[in-house]
C-alpha positions in Angstrom: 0.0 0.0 0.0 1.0 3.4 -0.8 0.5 6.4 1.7 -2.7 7.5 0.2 -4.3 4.1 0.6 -2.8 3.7 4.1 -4.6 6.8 5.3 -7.5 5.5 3.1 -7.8 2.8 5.2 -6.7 3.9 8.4 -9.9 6.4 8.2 -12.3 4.3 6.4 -11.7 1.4 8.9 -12.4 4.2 11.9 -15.5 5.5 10.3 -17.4 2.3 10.1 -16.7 1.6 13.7 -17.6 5.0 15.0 -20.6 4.5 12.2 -21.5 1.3 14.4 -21.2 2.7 17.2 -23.4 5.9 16.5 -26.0 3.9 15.1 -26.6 1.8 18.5 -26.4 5.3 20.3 -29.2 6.4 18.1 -31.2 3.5 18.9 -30.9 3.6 22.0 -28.8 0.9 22.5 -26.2 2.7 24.3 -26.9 3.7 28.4 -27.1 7.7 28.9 -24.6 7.8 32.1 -22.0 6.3 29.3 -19.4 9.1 29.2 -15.8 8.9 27.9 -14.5 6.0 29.9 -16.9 3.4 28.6 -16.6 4.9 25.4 -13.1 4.0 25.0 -13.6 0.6 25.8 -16.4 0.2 23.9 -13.8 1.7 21.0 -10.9 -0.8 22.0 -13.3 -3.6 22.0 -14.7 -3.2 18.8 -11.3 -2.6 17.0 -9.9 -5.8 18.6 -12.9 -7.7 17.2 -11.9 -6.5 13.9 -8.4 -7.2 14.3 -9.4 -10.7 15.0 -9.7 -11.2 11.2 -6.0 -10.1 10.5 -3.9 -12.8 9.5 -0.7 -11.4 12.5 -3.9 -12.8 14.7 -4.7 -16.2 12.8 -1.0 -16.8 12.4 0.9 -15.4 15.6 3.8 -17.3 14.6 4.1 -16.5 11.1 7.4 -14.3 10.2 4.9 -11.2 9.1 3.9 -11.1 12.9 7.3 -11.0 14.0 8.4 -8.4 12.0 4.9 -6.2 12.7 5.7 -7.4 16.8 9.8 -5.9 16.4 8.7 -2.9 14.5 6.3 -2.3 17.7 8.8 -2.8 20.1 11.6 -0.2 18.6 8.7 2.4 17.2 8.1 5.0 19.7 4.7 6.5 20.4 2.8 2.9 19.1 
């Protein structure tokens, strides 16, 4: 992927989970005390379910994973 379609995705991917989430927030699906806190879990949580899908999860072992797991480990900020 180029740069463009890395952003691309970055923000598509992060609009259809916000998108999911507003949606049960507009239903009513979502409690009214919910504030910020349960927000960001409800955020984590729904990105992890999505990452279940990537092969670094359904191959932990696999070199790709290793090198994505190093690059994490000397990359500040990630």
């Amino acid at each position: 992927m180029n740069k463009e379609e890395q952003m691309n995705f970055v923000l598509d991917h992060a609009r259809i989970i916000s998108h999911e989430i507003c949606l049960m927030i507009a239903k009513d699906r979502i409690p009214k005390e919910f504030d910020g806190h349960e927000f960001r879990v409800l955020l984590s949580d729904k990105f992890k379910d999505s990452a279940r899908m990537s092969l670094l999860r359904r191959h932990p072992h696999s070199k790709r994973n290793k090198d994505f797991q190093n690059w994490k480990s000397i990359t500040s900020g990630v």
